[in-house]
gemmi code that builds the backbone of each chain (N, CA, C; Angstrom):
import gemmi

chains = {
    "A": [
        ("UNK", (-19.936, 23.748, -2.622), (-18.653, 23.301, -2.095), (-18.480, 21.807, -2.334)),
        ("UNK", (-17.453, 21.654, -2.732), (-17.183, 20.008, -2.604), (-16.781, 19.236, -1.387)),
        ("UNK", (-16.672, 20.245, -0.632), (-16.046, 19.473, 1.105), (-17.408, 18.524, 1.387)),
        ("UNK", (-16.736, 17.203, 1.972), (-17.030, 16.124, 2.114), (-17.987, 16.174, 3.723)),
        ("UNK", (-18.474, 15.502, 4.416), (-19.401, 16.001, 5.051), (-19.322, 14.214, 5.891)),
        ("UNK", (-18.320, 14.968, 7.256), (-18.813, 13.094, 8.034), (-19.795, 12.877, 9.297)),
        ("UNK", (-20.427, 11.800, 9.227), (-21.572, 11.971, 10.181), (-21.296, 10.618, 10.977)),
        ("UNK", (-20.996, 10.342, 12.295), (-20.984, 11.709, 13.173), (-20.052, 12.731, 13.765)),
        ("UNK", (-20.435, 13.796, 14.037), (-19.436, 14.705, 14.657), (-18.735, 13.909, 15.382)),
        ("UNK", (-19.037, 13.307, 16.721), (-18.475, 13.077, 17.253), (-19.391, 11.486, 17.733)),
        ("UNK", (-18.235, 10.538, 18.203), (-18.785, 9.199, 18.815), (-17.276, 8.551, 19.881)),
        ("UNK", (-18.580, 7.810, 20.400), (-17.664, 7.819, 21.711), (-18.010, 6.293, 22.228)),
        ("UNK", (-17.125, 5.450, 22.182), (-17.419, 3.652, 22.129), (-16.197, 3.001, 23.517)),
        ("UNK", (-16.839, 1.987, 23.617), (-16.019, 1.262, 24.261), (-14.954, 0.680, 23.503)),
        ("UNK", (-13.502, 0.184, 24.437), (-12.155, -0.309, 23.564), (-13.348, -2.130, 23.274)),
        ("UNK", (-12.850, -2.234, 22.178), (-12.961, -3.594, 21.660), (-14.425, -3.395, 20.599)),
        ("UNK", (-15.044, -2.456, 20.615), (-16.405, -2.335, 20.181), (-15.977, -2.051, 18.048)),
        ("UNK", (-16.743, -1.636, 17.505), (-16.274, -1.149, 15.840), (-16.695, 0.101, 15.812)),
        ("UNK", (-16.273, 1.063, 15.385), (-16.889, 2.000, 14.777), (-16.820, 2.606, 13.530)),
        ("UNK", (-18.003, 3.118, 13.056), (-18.335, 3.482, 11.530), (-18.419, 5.326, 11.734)),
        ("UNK", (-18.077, 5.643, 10.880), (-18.464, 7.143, 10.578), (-18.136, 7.253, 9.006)),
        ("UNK", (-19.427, 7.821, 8.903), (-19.628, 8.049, 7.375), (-19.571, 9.616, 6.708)),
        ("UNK", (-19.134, 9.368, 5.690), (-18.798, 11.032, 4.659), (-19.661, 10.525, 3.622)),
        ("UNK", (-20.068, 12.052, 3.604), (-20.977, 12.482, 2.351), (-20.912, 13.485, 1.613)),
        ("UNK", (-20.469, 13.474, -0.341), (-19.828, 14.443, -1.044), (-21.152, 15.068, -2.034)),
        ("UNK", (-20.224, 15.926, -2.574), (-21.381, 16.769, -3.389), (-20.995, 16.395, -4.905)),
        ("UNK", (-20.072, 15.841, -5.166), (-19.429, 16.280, -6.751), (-18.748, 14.715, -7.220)),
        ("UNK", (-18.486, 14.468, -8.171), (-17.696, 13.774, -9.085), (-16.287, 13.357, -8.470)),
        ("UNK", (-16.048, 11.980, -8.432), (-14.410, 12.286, -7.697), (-13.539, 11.120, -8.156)),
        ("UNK", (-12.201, 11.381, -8.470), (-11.421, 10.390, -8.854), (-11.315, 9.383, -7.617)),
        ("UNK", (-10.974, 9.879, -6.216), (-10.494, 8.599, -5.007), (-10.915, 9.713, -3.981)),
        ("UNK", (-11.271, 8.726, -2.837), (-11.487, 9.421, -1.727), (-10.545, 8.762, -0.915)),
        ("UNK", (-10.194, 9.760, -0.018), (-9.205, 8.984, 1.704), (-9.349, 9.415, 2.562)),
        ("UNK", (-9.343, 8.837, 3.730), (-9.349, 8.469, 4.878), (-8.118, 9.419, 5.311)),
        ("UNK", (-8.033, 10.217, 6.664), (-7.221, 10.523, 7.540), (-7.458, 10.650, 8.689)),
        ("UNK", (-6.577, 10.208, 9.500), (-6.556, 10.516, 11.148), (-5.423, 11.490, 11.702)),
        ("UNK", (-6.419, 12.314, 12.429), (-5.557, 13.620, 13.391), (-5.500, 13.160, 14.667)),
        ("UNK", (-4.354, 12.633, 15.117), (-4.383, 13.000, 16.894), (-4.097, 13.867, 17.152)),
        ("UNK", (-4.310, 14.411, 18.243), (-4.396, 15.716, 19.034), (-3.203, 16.095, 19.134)),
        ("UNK", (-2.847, 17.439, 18.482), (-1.330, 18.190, 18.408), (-0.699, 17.264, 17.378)),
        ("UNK", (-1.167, 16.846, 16.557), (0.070, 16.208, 15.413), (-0.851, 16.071, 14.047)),
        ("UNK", (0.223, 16.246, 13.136), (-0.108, 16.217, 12.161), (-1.121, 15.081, 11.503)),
        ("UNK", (-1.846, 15.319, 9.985), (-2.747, 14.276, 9.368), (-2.029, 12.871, 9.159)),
        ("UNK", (-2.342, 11.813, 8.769), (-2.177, 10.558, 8.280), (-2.872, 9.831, 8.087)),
        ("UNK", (-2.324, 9.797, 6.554), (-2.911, 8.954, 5.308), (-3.447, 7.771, 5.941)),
        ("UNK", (-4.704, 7.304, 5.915), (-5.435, 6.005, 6.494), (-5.439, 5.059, 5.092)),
        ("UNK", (-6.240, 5.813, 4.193), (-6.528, 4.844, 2.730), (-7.168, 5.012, 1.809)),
        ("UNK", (-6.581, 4.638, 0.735), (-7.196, 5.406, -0.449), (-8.709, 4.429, -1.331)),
        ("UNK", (-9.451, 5.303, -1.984), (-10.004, 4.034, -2.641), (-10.861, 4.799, -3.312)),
        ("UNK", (-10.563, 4.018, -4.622), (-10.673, 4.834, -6.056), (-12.244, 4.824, -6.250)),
        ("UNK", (-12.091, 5.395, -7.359), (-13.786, 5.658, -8.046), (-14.500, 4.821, -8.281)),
        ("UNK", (-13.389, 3.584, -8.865), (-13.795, 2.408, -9.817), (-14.175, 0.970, -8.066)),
        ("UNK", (-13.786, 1.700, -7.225), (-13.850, 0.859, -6.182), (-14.926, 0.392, -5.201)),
        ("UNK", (-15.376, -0.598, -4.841), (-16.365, -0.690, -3.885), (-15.948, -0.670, -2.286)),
        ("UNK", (-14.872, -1.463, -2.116), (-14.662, -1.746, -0.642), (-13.097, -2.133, -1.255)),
        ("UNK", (-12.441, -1.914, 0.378), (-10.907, -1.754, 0.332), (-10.867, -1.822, 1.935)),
        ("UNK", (-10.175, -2.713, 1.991), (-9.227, -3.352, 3.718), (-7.802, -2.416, 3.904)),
        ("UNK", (-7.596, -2.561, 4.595), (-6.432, -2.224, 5.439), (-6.417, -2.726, 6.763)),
        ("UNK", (-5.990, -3.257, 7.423), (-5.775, -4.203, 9.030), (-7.354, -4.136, 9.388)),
        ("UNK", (-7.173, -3.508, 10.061), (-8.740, -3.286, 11.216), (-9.745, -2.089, 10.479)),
        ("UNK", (-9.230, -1.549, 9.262), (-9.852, -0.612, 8.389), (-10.897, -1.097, 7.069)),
        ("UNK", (-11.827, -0.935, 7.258), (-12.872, -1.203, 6.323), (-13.418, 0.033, 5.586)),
        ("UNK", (-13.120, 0.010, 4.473), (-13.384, 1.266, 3.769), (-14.849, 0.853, 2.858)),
        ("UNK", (-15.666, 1.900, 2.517), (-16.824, 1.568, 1.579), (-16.942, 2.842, 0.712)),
        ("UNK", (-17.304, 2.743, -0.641), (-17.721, 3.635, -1.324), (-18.726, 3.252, -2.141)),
        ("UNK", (-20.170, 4.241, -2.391), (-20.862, 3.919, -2.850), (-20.927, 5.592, -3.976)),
        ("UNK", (-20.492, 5.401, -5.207), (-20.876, 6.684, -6.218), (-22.137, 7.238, -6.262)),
        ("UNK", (-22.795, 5.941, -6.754), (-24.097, 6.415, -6.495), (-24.618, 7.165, -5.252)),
        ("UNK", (-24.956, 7.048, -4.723), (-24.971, 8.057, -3.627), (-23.663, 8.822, -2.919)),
        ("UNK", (-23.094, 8.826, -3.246), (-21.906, 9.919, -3.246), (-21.195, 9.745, -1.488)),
        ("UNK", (-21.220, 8.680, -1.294), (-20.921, 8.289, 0.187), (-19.784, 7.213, 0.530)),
        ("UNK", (-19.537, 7.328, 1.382), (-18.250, 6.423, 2.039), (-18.200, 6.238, 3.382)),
        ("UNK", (-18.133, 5.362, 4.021), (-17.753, 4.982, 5.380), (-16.450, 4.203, 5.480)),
        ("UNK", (-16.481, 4.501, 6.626), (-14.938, 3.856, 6.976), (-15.495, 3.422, 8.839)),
        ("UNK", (-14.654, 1.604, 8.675), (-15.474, 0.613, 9.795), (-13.922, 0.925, 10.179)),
        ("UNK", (-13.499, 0.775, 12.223), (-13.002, 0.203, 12.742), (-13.205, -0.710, 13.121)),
        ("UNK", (-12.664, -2.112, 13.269), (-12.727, -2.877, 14.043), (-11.864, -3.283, 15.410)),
        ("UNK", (-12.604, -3.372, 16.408), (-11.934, -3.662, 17.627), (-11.303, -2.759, 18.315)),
        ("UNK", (-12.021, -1.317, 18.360), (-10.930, -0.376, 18.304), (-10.636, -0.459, 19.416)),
        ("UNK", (-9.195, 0.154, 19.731), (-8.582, 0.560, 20.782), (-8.398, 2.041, 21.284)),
        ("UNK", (-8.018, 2.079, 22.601), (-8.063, 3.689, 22.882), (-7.227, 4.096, 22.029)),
        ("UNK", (-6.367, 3.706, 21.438), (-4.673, 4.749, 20.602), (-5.795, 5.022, 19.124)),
        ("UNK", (-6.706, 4.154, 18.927), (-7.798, 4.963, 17.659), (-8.063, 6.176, 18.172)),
        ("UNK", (-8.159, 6.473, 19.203), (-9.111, 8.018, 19.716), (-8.314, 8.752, 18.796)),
        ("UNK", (-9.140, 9.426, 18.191), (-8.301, 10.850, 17.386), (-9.563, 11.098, 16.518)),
        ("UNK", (-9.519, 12.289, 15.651), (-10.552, 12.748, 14.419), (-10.058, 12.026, 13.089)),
        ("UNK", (-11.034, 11.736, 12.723), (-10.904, 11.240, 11.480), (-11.803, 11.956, 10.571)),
        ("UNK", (-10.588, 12.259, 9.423), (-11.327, 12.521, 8.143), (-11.436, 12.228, 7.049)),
        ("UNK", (-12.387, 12.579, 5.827), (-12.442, 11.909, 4.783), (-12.373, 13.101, 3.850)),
        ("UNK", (-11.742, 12.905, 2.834), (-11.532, 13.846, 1.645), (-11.429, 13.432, 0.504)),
        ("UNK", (-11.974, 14.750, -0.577), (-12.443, 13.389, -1.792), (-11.362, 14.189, -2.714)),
        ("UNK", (-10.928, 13.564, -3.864), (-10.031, 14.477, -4.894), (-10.883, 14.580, -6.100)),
        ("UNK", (-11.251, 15.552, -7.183), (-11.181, 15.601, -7.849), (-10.647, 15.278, -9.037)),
        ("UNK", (-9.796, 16.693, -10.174), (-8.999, 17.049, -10.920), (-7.771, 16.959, -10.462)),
        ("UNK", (-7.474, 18.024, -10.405), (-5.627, 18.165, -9.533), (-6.088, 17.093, -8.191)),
        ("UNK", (-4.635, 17.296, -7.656), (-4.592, 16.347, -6.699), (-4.957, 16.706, -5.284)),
        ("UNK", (-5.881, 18.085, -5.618), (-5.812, 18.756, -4.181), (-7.161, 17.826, -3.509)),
        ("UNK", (-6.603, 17.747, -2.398), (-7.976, 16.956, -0.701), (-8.845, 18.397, -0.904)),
        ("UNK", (-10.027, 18.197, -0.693), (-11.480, 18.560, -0.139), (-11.520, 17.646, 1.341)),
        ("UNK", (-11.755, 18.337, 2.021), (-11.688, 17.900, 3.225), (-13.454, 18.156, 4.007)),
        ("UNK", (-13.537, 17.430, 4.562), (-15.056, 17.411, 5.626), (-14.455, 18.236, 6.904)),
        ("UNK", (-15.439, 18.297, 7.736), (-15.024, 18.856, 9.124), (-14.660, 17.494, 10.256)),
        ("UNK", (-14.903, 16.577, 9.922), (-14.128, 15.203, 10.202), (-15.186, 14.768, 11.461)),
        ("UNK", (-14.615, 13.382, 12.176), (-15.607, 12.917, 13.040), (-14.319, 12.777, 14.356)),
        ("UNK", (-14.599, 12.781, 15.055), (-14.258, 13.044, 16.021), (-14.559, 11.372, 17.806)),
        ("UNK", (-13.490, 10.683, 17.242), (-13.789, 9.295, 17.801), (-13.184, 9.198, 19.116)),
        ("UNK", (-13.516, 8.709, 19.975), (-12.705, 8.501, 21.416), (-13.235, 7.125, 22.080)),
        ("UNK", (-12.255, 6.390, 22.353), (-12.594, 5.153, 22.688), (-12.160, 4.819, 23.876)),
        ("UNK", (-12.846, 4.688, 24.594), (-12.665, 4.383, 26.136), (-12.042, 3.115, 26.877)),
        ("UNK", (-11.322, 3.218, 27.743), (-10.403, 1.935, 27.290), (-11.315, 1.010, 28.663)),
    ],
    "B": [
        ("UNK", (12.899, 7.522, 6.592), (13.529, 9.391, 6.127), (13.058, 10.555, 6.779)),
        ("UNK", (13.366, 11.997, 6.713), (12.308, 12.768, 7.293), (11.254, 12.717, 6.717)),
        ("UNK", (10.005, 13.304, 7.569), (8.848, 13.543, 7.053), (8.689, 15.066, 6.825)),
        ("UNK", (7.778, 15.747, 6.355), (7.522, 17.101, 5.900), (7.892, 17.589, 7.592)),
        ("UNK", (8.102, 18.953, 7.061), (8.689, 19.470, 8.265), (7.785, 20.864, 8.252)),
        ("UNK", (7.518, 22.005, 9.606), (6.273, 23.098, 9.011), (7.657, 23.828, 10.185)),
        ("UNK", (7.969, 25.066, 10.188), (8.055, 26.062, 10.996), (7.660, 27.605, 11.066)),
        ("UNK", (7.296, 28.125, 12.347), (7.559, 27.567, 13.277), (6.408, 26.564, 13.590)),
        ("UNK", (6.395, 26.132, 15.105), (5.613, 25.101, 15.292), (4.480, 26.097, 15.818)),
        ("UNK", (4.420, 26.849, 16.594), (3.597, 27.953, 16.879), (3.932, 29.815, 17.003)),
        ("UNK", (3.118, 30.204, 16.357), (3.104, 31.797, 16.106), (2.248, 32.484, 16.575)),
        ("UNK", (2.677, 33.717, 17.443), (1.373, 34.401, 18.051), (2.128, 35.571, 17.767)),
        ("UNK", (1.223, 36.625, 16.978), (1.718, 38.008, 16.628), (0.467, 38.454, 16.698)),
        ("UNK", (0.784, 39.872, 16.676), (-0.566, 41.196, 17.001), (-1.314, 41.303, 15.364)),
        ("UNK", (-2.232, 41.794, 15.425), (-3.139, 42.161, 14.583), (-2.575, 43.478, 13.617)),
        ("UNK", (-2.370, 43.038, 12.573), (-1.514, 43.672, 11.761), (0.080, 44.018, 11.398)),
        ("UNK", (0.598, 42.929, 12.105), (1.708, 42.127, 11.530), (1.823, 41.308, 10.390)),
        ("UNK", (3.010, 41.593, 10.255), (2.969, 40.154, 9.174), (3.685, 38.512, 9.439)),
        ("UNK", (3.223, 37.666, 8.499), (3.891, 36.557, 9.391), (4.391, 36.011, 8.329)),
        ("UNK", (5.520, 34.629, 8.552), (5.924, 34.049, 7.219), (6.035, 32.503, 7.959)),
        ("UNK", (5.730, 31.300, 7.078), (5.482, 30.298, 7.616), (6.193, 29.860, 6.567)),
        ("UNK", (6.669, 28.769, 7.301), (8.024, 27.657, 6.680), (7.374, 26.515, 6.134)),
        ("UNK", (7.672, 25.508, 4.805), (7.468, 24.537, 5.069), (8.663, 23.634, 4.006)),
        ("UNK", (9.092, 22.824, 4.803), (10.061, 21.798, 4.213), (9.696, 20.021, 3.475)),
        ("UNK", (9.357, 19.858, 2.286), (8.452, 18.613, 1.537), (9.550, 17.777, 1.908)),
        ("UNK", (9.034, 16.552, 1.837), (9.518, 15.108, 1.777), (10.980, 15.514, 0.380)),
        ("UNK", (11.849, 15.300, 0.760), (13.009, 15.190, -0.601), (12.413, 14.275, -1.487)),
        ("UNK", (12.550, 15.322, -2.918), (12.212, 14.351, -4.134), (10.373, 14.381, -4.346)),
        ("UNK", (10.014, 15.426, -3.298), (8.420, 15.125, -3.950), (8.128, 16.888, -4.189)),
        ("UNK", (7.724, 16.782, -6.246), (7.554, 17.515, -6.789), (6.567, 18.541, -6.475)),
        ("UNK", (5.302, 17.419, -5.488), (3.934, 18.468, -4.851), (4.014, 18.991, -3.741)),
        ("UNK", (3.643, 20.934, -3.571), (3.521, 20.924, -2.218), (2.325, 21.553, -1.947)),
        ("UNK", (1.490, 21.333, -1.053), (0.243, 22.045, -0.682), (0.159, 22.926, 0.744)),
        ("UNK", (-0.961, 23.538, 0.835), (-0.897, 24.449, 1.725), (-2.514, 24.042, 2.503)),
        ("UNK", (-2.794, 24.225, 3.313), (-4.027, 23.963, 3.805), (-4.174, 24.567, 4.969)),
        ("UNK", (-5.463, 25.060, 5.465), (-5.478, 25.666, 6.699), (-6.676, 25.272, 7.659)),
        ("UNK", (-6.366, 24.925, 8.517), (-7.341, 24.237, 9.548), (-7.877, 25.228, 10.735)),
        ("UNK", (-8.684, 26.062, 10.649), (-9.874, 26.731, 11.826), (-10.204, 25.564, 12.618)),
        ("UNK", (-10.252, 26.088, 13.940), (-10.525, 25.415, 15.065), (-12.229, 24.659, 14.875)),
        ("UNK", (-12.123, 23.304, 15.024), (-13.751, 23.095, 14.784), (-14.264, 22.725, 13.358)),
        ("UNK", (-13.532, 23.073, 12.275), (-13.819, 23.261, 11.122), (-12.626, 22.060, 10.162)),
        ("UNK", (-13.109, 21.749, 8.960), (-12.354, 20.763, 8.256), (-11.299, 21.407, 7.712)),
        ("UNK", (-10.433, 20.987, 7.081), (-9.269, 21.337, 6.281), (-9.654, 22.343, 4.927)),
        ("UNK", (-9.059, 23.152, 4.704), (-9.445, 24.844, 3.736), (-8.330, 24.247, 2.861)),
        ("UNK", (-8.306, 23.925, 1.634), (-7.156, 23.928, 0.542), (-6.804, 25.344, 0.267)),
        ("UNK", (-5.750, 26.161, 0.164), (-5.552, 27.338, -0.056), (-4.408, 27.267, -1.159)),
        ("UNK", (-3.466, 26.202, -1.540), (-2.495, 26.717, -2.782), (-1.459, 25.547, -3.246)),
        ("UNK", (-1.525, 25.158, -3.895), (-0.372, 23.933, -4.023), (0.495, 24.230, -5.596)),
        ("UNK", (1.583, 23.726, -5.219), (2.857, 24.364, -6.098), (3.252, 22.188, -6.784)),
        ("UNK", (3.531, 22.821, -8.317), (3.788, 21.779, -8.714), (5.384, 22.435, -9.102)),
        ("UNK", (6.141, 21.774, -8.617), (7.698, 22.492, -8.708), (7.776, 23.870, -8.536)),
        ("UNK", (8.209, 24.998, -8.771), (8.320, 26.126, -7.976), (6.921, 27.030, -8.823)),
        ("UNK", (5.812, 26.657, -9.677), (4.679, 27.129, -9.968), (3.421, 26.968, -9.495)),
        ("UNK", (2.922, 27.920, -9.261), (1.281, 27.373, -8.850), (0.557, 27.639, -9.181)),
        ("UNK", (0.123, 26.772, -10.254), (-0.778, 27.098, -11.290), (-2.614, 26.352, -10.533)),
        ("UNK", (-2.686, 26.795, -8.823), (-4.250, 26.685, -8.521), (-3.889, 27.838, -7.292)),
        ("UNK", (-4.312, 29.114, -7.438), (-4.282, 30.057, -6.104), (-5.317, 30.168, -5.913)),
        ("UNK", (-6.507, 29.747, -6.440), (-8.219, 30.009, -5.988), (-8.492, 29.706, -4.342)),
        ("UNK", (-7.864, 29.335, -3.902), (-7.903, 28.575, -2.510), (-7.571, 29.683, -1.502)),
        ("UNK", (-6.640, 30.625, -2.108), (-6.277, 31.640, -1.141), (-7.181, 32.677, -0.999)),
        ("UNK", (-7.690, 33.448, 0.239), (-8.625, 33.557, 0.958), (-8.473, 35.391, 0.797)),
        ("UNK", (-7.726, 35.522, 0.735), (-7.642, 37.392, 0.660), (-6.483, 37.418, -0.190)),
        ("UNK", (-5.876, 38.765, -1.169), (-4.715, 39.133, -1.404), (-3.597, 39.203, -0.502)),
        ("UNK", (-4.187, 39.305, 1.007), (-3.329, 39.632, 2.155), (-2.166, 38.265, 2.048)),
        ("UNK", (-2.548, 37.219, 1.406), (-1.791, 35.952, 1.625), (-1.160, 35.709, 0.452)),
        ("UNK", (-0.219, 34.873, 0.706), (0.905, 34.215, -0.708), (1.962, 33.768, -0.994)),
        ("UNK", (2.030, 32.519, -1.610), (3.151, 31.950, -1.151), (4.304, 31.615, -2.360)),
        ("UNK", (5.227, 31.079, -1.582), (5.750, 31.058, -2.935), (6.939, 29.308, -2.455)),
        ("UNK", (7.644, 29.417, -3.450), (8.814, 27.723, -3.828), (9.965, 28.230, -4.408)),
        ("UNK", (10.826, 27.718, -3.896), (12.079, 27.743, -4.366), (12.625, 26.932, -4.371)),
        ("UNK", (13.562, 26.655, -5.452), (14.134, 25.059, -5.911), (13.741, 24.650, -5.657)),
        ("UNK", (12.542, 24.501, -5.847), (11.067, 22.939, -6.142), (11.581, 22.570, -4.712)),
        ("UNK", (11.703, 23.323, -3.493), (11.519, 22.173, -2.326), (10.972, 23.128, -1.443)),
        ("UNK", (11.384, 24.003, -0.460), (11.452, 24.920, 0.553), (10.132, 25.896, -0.055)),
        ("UNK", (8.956, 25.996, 0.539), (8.108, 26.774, 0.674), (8.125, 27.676, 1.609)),
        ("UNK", (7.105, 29.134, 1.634), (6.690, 30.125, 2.435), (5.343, 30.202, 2.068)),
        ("UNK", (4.419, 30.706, 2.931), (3.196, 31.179, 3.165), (3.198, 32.713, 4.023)),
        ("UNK", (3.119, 33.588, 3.361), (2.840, 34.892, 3.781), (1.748, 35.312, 4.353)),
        ("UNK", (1.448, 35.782, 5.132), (0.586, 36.491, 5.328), (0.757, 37.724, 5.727)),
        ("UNK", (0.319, 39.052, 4.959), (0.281, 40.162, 5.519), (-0.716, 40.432, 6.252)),
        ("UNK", (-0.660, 41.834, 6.811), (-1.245, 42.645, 7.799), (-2.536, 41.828, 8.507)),
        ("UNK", (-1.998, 40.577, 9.260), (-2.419, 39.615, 9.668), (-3.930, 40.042, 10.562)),
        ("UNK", (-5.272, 39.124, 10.684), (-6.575, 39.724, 11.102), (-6.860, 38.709, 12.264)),
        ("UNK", (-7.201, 38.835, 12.974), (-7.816, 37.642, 14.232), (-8.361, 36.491, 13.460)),
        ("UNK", (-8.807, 36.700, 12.407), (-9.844, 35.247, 11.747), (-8.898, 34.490, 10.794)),
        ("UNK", (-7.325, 35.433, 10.770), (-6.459, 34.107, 10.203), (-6.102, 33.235, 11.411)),
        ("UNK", (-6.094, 33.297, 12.445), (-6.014, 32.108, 13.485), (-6.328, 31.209, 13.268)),
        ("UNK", (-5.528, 30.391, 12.715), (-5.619, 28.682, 12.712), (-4.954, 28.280, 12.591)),
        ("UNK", (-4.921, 26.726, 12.303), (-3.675, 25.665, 12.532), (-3.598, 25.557, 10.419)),
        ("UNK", (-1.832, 25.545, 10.196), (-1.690, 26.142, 9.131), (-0.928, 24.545, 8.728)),
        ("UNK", (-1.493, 24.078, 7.352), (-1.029, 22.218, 7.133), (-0.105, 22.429, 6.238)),
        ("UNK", (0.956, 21.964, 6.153), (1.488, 21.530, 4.603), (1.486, 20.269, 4.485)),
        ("UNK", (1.233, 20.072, 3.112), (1.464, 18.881, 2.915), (2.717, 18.500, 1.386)),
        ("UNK", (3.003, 17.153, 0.936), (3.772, 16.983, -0.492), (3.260, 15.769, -0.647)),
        ("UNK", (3.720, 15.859, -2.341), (3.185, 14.568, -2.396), (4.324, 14.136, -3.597)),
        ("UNK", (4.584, 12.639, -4.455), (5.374, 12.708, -5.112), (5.286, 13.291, -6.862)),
        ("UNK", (3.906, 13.114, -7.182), (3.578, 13.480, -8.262), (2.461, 14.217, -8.579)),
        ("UNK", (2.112, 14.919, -9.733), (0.512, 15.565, -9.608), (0.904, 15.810, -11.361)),
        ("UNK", (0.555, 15.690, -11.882), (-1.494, 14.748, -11.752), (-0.846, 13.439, -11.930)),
        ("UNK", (-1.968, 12.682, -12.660), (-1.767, 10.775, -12.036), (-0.293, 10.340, -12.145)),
        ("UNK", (-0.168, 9.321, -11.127), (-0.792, 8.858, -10.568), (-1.221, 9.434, -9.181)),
        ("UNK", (-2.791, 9.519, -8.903), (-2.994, 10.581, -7.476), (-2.433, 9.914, -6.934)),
        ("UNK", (-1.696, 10.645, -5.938), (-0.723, 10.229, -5.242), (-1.059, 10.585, -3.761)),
        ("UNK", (-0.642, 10.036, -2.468), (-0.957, 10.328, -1.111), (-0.234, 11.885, -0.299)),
        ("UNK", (-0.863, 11.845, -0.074), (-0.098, 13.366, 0.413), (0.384, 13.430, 1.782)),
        ("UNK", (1.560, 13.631, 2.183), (2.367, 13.551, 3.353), (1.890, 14.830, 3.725)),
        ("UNK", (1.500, 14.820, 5.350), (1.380, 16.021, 6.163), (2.669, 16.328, 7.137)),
        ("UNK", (2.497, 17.495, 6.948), (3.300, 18.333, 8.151), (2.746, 18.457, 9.445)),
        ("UNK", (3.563, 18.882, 10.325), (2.819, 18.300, 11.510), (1.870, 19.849, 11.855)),
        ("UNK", (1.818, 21.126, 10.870), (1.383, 22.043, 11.020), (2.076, 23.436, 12.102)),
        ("UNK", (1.800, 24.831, 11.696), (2.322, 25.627, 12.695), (0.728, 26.477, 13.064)),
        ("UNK", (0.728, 26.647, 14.550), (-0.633, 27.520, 15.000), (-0.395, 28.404, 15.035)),
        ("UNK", (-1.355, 29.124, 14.336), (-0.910, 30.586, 14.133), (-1.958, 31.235, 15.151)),
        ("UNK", (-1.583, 32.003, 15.955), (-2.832, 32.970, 16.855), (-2.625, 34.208, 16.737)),
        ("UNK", (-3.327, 35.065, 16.173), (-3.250, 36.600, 15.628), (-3.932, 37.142, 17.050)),
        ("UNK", (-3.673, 38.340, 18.022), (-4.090, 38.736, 19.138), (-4.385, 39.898, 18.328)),
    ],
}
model = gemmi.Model(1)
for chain_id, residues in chains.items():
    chain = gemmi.Chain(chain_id)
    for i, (resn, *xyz) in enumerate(residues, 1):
        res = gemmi.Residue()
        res.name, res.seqid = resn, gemmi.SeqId(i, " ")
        for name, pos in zip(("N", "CA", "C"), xyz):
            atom = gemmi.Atom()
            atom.name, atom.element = name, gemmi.Element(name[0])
            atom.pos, atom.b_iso = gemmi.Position(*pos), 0.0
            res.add_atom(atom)
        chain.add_residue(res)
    model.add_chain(chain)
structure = gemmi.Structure()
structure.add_model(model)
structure.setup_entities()
């Protein structure tokens, strides 16, 4: 399977603290991204970051990819309770279809 | 603008019904995908349509399922003689182009499907 694989299931931090949760793939991939699910609503796009890429920002979003080992993390910083939600990571291939992980699962305590 | 739109928002039918699920893309975006989310479990790719063709159905899970596009916008997802283990939360997504540039894919806010 190519589904992406984030560790940890679940983490659970204080508001203002960072948190990391990392994905781990099996296969070859043009870009991997980032999404967040809150509870009862749909996915959203966090951030993309290509093959050719090492690290990629977005506000309080720290993205990492390492090919060589077929891995990616993604840093919050400072999070706040409105971060609480699952986050996932999915890698693309060929076509443009997401491979999706079973995601991590963040809650931040305010 | 709007965002992708899924109906209904939730479905509960008996075990061996059939069901039909709506989904409405972002105007103007040529990609639409289908995805299905089990409780607990990551996102299942099951079928994505590049204008009203879908040339990747490997994703779909039994014959019982299938979807189809019309005028490259308005999707359906079928499912026949529906089983307790299709219960899940059902994604669409679009996107504006396929293949490069990969492009981001807009989600729907999903419909739950619960088969009794």
């Amino acid at each position: 399977s190519q589904q992406g694989e984030e560790d940890p299931q679940a983490l659970s931090i204080q508001e203002g603290e960072n948190a990391t949760m990392n994905c781990s793939y099996k296969t070859s991939i043009n870009n991997l991204q980032w999404y967040r699910q809150n509870s009862g609503r749909g996915l959203v796009h966090l951030i993309l970051i290509r093959s050719n890429e090492r690290e990629k920002h977005s506000g309080r979003l720290r993205v990492t990819l390492d090919t060589s080992k077929k891995s990616s993390s993604l840093l919050i910083t400072a999070s706040r309770a409105a971060d609480t939600a699952s986050y996932f990571c999915a890698t693309v291939t060929g076509a443009n279809n997401l491979f999706f992980g079973t995601g991590t699962r963040l809650t931040v305590i305010p | 603008g709007a965002g992708v739109s899924q109906s209904p928002s939730n479905k509960v039918t008996e075990k061996g019904k059939d069901v039909e699920l709506r989904c409405d893309p972002i105007s103007g975006h040529t990609a639409l995908y289908w995805y299905r989310q089990s409780l607990g479990q990551g996102l299942e790719f099951l079928i994505y349509f590049q204008g009203n063709s879908a040339p990747d159905k490997s994703g779909l899970p039994s014959d019982r399922f299938s979807a189809e596009r019309t005028g490259g916008s308005v999707s359906t997802l079928t499912i026949q003689r529906t089983q307790q283990e299709d219960s899940a939360v059902y994604l669409c997504a679009s996107s504006l182009v396929i293949p490069p540039p990969r492009d981001e894919q807009f989600f729907g806010p999903g419909t739950r499907l619960t088969v009794l």
